[in-house]
C-alpha positions in Angstrom: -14.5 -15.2 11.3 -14.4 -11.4 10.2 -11.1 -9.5 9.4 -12.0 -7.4 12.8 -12.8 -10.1 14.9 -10.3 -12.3 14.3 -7.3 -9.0 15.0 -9.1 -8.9 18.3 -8.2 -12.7 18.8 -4.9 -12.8 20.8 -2.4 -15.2 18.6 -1.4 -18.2 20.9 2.0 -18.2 19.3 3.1 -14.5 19.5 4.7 -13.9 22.7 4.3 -10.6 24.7 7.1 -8.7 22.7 5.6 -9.4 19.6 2.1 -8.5 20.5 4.0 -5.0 21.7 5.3 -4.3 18.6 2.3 -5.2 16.7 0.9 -2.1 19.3 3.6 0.0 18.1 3.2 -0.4 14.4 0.1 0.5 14.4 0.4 3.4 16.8 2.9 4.8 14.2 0.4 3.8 11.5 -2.1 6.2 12.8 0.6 8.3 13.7 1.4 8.9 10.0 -2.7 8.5 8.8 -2.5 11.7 11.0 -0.2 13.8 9.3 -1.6 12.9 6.0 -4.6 16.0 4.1 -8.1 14.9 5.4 -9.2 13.8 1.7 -5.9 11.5 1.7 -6.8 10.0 5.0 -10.3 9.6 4.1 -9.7 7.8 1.4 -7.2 5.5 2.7 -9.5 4.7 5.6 -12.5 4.1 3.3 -10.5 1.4 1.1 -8.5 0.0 3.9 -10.4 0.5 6.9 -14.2 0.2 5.5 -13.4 -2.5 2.9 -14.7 -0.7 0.0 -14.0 -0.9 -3.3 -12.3 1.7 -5.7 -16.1 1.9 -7.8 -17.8 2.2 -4.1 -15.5 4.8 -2.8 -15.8 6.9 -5.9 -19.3 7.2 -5.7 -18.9 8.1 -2.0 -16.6 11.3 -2.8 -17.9 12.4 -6.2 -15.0 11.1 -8.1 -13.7 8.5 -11.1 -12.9 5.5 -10.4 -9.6 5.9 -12.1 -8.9 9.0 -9.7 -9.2 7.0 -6.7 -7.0 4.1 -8.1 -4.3 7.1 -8.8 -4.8 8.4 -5.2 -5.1 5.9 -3.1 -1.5 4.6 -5.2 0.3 7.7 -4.2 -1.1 7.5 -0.7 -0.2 4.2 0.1 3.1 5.2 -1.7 3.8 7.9 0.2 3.5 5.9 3.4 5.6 3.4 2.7 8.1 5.9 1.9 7.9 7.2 5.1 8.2 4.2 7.3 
């Protein structure tokens, strides 16, 4: 079953509180993609979001390979800092 199909499967075992809170983290998740610079974000949601790898995403915004590596670190960084 795909990534996204099987988040869209309701698990038997979580009760109602803990499907809420899975609501709420990623509420705040998007909450903080938000605040982060548009090339930050679009990164993050290309790697994370699309699936793609650090070669594939470089090609899609111009840049090394390495670059992304360093950025996507910082981001990820970043938002684990703030949470």
């Amino acid at each position: 079953m795909p990534a996204t199909a099987a988040a869209a499967v309701p698990d038997p075992v979580a009760g109602p509180l803990e499907h809420l809170m899975g609501q709420e983290d990623v509420e705040r998740i998007r909450s903080e993609l938000a605040r982060l610079p548009a090339e930050t974000r679009e990164l993050l949601l290309l790697r994370f979001g699309d699936g793609l790898r650090f070669a594939e995403i470089a090609q899609v915004l111009g840049l090394g390979e390495a670059a992304v590596r360093q950025r996507t670190s910082r981001a990820v960084r970043e938002l684990r800092a703030r949470w």
